[in-house]
N, C-alpha and C positions, 0 to 999 in steps of 0.2 A: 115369129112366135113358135111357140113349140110344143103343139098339142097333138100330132100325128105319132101314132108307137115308133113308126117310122127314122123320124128324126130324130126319138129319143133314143132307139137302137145306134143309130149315128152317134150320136152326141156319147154313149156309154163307151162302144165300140174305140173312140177318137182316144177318150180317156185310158183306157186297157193300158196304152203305151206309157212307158215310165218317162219318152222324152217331150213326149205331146204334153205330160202332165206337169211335166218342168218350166216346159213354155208359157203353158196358161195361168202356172204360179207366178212366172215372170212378169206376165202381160197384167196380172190382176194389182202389178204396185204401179201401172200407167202405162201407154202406149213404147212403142219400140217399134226400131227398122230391124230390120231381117239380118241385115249387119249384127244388129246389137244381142238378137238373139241368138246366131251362132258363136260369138264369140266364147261362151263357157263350153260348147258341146266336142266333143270330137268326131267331129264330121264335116262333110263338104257341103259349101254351101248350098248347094243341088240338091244333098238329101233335107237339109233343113227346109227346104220349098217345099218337098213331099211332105212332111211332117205337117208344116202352116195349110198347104190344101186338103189334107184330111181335116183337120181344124177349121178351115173356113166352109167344108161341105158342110161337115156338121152343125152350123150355126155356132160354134161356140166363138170362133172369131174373126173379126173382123178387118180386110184392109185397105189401104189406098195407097194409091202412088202418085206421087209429086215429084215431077224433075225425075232423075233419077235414084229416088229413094222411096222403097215402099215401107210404112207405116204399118204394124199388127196391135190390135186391140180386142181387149175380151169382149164380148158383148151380152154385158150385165144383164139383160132380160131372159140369153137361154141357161144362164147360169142360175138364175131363178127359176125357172120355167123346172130344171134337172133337179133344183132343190127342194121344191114343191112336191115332186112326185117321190122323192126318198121320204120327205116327210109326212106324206101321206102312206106309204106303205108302213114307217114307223109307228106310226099312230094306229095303223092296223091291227100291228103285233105286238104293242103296249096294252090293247084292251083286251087282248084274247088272251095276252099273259094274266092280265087282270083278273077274266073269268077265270083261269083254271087258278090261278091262288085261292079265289072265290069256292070253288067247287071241293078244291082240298080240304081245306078250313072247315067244311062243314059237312064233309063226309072222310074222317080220318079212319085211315087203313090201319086195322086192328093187327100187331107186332104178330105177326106168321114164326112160328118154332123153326128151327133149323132142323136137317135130317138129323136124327136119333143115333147117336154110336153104342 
């Protein structure tokens, strides 16, 4: 679960990356092997591990190995857990936009002259 600043620095951090963010788009139409996720990327399958273990620090995902194939999956509760806290900061800066509409509206700034030629 993911309620430590902590993790959620990880978890934003993991995101930053344009190819971390590819993966987790991938991961989010169903599970994949590690096979399956480097084959669109241009890179070796070594760095795609690096990539998946920043991803699996961060709670964002998750894997298993069977035989020799390991399985990557998103794990829909920190993907909630990230979306909860953007929508709580939105919601922050929805009401405060609220008040200052509020505060215009009912204190309008009388048209100031421009400098005199």
């Amino acid at each position: 679960m993911l309620h430590q600043p902590a993790q959620l620095d990880l978890m934003f951090q993991a995101l930053a990356d344009p190819t971390r963010r590819l993966m987790v788009e991938r991961l989010c139409d169903g599970p994949a092997s590690v096979s399956e996720l480097a084959a669109p990327l241009q890179m070796t399958l070594s760095a795609v591990v690096q990539h998946l273990a920043v991803l699996e620090e961060s709670g964002l995902v998750r894997s298993q190995k069977q035989g020799r194939v390991r399985t990557c999956q998103v794990d829909t509760q920190a993907l909630r857990s990230a979306e909860r806290w953007i929508s709580e900061r939105r919601t922050l800066w929805e009401k405060r936009f609220d008040r200052l509409g509020a505060y215009l509206a009912e204190n309008p700034e009388e048209p100031k002259e421009g400098p005199q030629t």
